[in-house]
LODO-534495 format. One record per residue (C-alpha): x, y, z; residue number from 1. Coordinates in Angstrom, 3 decimals. Each point is the difference from the previous one (the first is absolute). Last residue first. Layout:
N
          X          Y          Z   pos
          X          Y          Z   NUM
...
//
This chain:
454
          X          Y          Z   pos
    104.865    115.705     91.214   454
     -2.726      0.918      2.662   453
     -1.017     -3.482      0.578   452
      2.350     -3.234     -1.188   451
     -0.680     -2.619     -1.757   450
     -0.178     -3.597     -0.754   449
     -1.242     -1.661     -2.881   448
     -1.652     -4.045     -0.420   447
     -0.900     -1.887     -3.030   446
     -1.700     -2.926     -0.860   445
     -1.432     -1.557      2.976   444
     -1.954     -3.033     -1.007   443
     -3.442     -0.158      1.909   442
     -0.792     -3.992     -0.024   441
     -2.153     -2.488     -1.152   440
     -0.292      1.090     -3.498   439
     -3.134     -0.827     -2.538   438
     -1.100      4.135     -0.610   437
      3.626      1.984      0.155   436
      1.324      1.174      3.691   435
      2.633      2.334     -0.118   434
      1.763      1.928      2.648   433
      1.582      3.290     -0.003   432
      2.160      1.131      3.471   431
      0.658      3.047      1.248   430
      3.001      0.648      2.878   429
      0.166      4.074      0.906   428
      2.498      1.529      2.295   427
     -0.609      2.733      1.924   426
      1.656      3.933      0.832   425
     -2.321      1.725      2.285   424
     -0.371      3.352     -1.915   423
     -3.628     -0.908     -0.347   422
     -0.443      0.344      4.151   421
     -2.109     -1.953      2.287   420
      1.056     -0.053      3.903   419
      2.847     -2.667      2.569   418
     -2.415      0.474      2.695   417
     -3.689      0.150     -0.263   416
      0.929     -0.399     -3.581   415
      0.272     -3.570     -0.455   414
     -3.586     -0.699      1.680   413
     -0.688     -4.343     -0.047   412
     -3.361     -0.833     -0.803   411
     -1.305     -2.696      2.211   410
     -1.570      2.163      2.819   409
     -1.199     -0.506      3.792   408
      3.174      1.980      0.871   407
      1.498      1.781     -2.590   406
      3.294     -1.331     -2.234   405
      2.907      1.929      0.155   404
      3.141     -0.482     -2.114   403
      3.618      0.645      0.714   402
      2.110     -0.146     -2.813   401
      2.874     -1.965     -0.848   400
      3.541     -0.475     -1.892   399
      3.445     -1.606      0.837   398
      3.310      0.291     -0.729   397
      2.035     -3.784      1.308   396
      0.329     -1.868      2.706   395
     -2.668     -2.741      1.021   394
     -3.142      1.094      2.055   393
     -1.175     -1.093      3.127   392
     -2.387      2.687      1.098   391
     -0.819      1.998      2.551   390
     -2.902      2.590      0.326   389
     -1.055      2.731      2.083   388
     -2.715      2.929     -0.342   387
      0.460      3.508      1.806   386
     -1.122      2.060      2.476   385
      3.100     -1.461      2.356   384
     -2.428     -0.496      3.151   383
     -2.887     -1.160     -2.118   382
      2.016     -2.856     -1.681   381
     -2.472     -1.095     -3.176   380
      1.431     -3.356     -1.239   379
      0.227     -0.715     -3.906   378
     -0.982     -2.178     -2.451   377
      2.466     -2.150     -1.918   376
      0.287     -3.280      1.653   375
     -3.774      0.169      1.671   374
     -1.423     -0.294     -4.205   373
     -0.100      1.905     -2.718   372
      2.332     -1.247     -2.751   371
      1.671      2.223     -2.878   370
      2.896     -2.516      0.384   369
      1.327      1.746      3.199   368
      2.793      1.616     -1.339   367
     -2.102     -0.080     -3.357   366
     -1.569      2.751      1.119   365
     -2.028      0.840      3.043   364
      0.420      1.098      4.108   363
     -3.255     -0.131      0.850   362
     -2.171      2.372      2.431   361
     -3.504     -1.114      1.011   360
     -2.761      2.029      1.538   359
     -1.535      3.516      1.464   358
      3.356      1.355     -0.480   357
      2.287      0.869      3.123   356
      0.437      3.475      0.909   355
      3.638      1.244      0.630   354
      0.889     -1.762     -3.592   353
      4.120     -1.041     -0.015   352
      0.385     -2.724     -2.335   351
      2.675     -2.305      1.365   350
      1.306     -3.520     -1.782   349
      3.173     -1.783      1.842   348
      1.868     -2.559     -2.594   347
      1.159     -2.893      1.444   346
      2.752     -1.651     -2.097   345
      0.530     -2.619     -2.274   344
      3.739     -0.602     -1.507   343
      1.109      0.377     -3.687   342
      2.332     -2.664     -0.584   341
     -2.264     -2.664     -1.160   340
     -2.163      1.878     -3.297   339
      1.873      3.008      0.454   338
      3.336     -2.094     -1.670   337
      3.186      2.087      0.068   336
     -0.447      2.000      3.337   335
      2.354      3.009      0.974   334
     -3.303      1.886      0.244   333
     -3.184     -1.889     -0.200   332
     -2.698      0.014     -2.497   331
     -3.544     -1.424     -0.626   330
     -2.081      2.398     -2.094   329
     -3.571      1.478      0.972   328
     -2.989      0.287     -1.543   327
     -2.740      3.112      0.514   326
      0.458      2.239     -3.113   325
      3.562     -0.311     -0.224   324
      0.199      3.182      1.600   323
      1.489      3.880     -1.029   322
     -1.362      3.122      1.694   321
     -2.067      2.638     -0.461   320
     -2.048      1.808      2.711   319
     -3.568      0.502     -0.112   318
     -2.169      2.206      1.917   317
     -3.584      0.255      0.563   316
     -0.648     -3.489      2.225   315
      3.204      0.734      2.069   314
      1.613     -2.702      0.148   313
     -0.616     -2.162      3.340   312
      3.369      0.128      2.152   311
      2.720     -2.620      0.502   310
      2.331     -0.971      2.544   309
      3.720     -0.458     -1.049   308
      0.169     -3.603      0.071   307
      1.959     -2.037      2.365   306
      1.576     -2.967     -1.384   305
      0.985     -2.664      2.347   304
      2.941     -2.834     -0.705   303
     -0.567     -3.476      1.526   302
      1.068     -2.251      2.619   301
      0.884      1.295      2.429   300
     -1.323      4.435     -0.414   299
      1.375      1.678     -2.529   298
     -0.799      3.049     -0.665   297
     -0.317      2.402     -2.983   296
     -1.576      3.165      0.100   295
     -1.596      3.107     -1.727   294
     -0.399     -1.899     -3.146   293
     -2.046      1.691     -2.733   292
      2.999      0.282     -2.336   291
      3.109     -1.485      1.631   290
      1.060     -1.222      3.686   289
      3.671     -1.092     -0.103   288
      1.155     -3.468      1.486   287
     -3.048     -2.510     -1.487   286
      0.383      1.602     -3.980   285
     -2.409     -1.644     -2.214   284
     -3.345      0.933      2.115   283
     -1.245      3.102     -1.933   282
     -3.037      1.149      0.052   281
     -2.994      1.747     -2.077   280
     -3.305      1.895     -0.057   279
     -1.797     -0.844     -3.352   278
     -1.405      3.082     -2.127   277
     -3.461      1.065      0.402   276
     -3.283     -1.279     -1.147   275
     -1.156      0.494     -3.596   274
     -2.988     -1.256     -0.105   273
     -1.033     -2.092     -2.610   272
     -2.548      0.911     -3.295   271
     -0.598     -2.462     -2.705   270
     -3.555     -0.169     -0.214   269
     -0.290      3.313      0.629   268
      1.180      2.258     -2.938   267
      0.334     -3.177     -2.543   266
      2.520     -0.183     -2.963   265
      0.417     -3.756     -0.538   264
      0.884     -0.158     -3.719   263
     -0.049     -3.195     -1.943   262
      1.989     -0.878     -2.983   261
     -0.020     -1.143     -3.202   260
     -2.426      1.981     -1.692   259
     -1.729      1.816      2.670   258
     -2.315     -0.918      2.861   257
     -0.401      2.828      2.616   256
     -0.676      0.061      3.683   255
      1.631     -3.851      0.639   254
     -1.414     -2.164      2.574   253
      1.522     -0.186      3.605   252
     -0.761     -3.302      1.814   251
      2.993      0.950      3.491   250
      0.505      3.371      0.966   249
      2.721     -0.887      3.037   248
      1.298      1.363      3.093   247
     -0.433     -3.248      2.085   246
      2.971     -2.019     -1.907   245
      2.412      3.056      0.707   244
      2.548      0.046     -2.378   243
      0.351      3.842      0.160   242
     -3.353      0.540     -1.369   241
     -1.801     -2.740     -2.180   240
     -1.842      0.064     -3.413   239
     -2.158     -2.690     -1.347   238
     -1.412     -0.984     -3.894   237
     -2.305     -1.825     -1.172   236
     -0.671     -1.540     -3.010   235
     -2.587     -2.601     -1.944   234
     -3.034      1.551      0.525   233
      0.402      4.135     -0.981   232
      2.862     -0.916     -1.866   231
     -2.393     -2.175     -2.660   230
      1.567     -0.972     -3.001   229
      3.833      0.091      1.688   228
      2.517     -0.683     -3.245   227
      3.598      0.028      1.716   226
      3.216      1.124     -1.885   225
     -1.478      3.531     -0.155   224
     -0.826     -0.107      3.754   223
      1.102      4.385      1.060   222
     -1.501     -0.164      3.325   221
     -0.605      3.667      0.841   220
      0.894      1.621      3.897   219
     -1.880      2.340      1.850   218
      0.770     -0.040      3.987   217
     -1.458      3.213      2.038   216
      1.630      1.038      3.017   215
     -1.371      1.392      3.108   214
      0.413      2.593      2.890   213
     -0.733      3.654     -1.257   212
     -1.469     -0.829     -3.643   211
     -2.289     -2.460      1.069   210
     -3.145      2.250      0.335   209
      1.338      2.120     -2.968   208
     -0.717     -2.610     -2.471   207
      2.764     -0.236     -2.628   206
      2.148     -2.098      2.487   205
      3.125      0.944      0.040   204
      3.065     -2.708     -0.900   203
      0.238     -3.803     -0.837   202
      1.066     -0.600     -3.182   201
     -0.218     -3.430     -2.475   200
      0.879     -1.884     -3.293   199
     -0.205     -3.729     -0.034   198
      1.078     -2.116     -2.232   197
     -1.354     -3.116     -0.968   196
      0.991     -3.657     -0.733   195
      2.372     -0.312      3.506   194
     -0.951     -3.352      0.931   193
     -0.353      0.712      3.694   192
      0.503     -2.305      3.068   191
     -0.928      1.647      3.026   190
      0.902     -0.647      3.776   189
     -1.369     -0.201      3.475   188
      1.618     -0.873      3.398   187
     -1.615     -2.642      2.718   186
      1.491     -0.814      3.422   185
      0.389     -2.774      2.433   184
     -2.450     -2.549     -1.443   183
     -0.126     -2.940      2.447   182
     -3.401     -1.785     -2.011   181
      2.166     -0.983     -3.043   180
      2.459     -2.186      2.643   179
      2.864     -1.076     -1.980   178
      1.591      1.547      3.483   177
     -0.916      3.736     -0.480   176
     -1.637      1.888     -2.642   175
      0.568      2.642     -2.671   174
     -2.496      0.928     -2.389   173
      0.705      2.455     -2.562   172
     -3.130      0.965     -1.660   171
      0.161      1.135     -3.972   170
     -2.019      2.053     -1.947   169
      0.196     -0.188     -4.215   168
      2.237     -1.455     -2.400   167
      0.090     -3.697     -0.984   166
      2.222     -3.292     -0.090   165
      2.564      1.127      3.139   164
      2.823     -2.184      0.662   163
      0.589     -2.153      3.245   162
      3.007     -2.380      1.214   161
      3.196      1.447     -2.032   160
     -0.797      3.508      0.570   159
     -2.769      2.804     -0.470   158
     -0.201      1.331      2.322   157
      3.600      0.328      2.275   156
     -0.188     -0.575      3.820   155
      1.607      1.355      3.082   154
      0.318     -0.906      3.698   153
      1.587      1.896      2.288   152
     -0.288     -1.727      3.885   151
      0.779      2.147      2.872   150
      1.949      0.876      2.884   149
     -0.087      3.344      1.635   148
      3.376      1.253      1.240   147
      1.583     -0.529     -3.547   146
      2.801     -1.192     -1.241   145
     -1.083     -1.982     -2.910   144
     -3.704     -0.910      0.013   143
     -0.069     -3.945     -0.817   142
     -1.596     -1.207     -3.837   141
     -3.285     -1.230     -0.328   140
     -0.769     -3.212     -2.135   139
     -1.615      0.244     -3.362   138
     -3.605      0.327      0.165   137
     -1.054     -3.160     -0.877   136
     -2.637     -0.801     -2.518   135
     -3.768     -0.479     -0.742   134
     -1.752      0.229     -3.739   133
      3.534     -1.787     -1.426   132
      0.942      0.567     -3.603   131
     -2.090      2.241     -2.749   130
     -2.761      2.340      1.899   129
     -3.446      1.775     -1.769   128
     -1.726     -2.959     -1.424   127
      1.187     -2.493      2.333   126
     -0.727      1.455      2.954   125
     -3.332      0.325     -0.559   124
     -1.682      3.281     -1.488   123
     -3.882      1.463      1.472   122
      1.736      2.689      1.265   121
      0.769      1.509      3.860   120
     -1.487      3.039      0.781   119
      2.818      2.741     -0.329   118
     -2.716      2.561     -1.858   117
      2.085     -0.834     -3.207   116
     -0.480     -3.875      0.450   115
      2.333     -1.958      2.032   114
      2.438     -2.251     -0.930   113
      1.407     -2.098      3.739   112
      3.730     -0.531      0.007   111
      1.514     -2.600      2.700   110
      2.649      0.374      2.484   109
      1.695     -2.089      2.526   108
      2.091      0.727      2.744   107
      1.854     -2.693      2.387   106
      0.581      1.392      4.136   105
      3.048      1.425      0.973   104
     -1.614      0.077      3.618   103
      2.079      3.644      0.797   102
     -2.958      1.650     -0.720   101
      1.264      2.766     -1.692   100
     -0.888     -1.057     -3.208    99
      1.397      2.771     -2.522    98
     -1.545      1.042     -3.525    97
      1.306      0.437     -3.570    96
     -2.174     -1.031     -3.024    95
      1.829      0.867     -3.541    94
     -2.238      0.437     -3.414    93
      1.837     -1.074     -3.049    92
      0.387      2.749     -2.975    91
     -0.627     -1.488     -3.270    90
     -2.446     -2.838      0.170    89
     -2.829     -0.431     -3.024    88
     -1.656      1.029      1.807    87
      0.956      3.161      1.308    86
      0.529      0.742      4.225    85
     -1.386      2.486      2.015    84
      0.487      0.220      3.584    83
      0.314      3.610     -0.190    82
      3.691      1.588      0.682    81
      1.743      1.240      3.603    80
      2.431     -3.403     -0.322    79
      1.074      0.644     -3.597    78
      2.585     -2.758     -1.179    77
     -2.281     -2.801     -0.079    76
     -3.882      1.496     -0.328    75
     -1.428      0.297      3.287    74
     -1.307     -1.807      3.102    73
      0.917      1.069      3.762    72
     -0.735     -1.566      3.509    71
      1.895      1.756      2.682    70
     -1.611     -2.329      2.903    69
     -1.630     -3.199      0.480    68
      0.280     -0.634      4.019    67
     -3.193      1.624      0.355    66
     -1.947     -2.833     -2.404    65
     -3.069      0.913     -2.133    64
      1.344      2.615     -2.155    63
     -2.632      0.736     -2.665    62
     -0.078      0.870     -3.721    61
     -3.795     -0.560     -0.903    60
     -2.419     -2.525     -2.114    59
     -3.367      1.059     -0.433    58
     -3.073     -2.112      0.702    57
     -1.877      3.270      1.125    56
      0.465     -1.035      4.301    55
      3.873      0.180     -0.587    54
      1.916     -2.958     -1.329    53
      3.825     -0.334      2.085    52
     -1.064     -2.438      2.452    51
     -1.506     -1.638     -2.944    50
     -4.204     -0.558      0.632    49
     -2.086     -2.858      1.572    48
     -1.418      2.190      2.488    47
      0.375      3.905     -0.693    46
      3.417      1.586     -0.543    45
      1.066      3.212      1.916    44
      1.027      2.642     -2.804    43
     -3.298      1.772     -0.181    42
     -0.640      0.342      3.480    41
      2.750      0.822      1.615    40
      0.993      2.815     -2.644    39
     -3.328      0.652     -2.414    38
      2.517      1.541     -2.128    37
     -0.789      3.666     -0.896    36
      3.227      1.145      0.320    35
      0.946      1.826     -2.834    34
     -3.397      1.123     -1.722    33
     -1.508      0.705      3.734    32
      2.729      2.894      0.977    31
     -2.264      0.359      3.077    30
     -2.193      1.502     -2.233    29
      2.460      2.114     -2.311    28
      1.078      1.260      3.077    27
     -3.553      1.378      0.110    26
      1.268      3.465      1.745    25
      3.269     -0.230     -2.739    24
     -1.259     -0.951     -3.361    23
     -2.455      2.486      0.199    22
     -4.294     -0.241      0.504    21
     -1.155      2.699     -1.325    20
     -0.980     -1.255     -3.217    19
     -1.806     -2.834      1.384    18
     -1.493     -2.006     -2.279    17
      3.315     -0.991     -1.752    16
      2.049     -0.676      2.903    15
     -3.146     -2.455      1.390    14
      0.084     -1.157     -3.829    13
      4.195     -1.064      0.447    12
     -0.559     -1.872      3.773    11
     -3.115     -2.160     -1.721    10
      1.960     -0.997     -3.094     9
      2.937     -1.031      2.066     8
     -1.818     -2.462      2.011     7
     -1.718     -1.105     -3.056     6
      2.873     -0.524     -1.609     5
      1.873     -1.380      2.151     4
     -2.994     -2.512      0.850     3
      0.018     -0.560     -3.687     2
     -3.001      0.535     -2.109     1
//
């Protein structure tokens, strides 16, 4: 059994045995199934490892350079979708990110096919890639009129230099100087072949123990085109919240073999919590605060954005309103081109709490790449009563939680401030791989993405 699963497992029979225990005194155990990363120490490599390999051989999206900012992979044409692409090619995946370095150093990149649990596979290079294993990033071009000055780089898979062979996991790696060792960040991807469809919901749990803060995912994989003698070996299949890597249900086996398709109807197995919606910003405009903005200064050489200081929800109530379920979108007004004419600016965090909590506070989405580290946690001022953060951040709308993780713990607690509702509105990526008796490799046949609570 998975570590997730385990992990998960354990925080789903403690709800079970304890029928008075509710969804909001446990906070779904320090909201466990979402966060229950093993933060410093799971992702920090042992001896001998990847930079980007945690301490289980698996391979993870990481930013290992500060001056690496605003990175973004997606399908061409949608920049808020999966980074899902069909073999064979349809839809090209885009990278965007800026150097602000200033050093205009070269980029490389390489791609690394990983198994379904993102370890990597036991493929070369030259059964899964067609052209070049190593090549250039192409060169950066100048920020236009902006106070902050940056690099934009972008970069098109697949294209002339590198074509994908087979479906499955993919690592991004992206390194500095020809040197493989200088890797500045790492994003995933998938590859999918697109043989099944997949037919899914996320709404109320049927057990009343979940009913108040979580979501249950059932979904059938309809593989009439496929013959699978032996689901219960040969697939797997994962689910992840929000496009969060870390909120995952990764090695589930189907409930119900039928004819032609395979039905994952579970009441535990696939349970998330339901969180609460996204808080939001909006940098675009540098003359006129807008939503969530109480000010806007600028101070030589840079624009500040003051936000309007925030409050922990109330764990009983929820209010609805709309996100993007934790990404954000690149924009400037008056601008042509957000990739070099939107401008960086310093963006002022508060969260007002008279009483500070007995640990950490981060500030988390992919704002901050859904890292945990000294970039995104924040400082405890006792004369204000609140907690203080600033961040370099590009312009644009922007998503993000706070999240709390306990002293002398390494389960992170969503609810202690942001709370567990099932009205939370969430979005849903599952993913169907296949793994017949002689193959090397988990192909990834299908993929569906939905939506809770519609």
């Amino acid at each position: 059994m998975s570590t997730d699963k385990l992990v998960c497992g354990i925080v789903l029979d403690t709800c079970v045995k304890d029928v008075n225990l509710t969804c909001d005194n446990m906070k779904i155990l320090a909201f466990c199934l979402t966060y229950f990363i093993l933060i410093q120490v799971s992702i920090n490599p042992v001896h001998g490892q990847q930079p980007f390999e945690d301490k289980d051989g698996m391979y993870r999206e990481m930013v290992l350079d500060p001056n690496i900012k605003t990175i973004q992979l997606y399908r061409e044409g949608w920049p808020l979708s999966y980074p899902v692409m069909k073999i064979p090619e349809d839809v090209p995946l885009v990278l965007e990110f800026d150097d602000l370095s200033r050093e205009q150093p070269t980029y490389l990149y390489k791609v690394i096919h990983c198994n379904a649990d993102w370890s990597q596979s036991d493929l070369t290079e030259q059964e899964y890639l067609e052209g070049y294993p190593e090549n250039e990033v192409p060169g950066g071009t100048p920020s236009f009129n902006t106070y902050y000055s940056y690099q934009h780089h972008t970069l098109t898979l697949p294209n002339e230099n590198i074509r994908l062979l087979l479906s499955g996991n993919y690592l991004l790696v992206v390194y500095r100087n020809w040197d493989p060792e200088s890797v500045v960040f790492t994003k995933r991807f998938m590859a999918t072949e697109g043989l099944v469809n997949i037919e899914a919901t996320a709404s109320i749990p049927v057990l009343n123990q979940y009913k108040d803060c979580c979501h249950e995912v059932d979904f059938t994989v309809h593989h009439s085109g496929v013959r699978i003698d032996d689901p219960f070996s040969e697939t797997s299949a994962v689910i992840y919240q929000n496009g969060l890597w870390d909120l995952g249900i990764l090695g589930l086996h189907p409930y119900m073999v039928n004819p032609g398709e395979l039905v994952y109807d579970f009441h535990e197995e696939n349970i998330f919590p339901g969180g609460n919606e996204f808080r939001f910003f909006d940098t675009k405009n540098t003359r006129i605060p807008t939503y969530y903005v109480q000010r806007i200064d600028y101070v030589d050489p840079y624009f500040h954005f003051e936000l309007k200081p925030d409050l922990p929800n109330p764990p009983h109530n929820y209010f609805s309103k709309e996100d993007i379920n934790g990404r954000y979108a690149i924009e400037s007004e008056g601008g042509r081109d957000p990739g070099v004419d939107a401008d960086y600016v310093y963006v002022h965090f508060n969260l007002n709490m008279p009483i500070p909590l007995d640990g950490s506070v981060y500030i988390t989405g992919a704002l901050t790449n859904w890292q945990f580290n000294d970039l995104n946690r924040m400082e405890y001022v006792a004369e204000d009563g609140a907690y203080r953060k600033t961040l370099l951040l590009k312009q644009g709308v922007y998503n993000y939680r706070y999240l709390f993780l306990p002293a002398l713990s390494e389960q992170f607690d969503m609810a202690e401030i942001e709370g567990n509702h099932f009205e939370t509105e969430n979005e849903y990526l599952i993913l169907f791989y296949y793994h017949p008796p002689g193959t090397r490799y988990d192909r990834l046949l299908g993929h569906q993405v939905i939506h809770s609570n519609q």
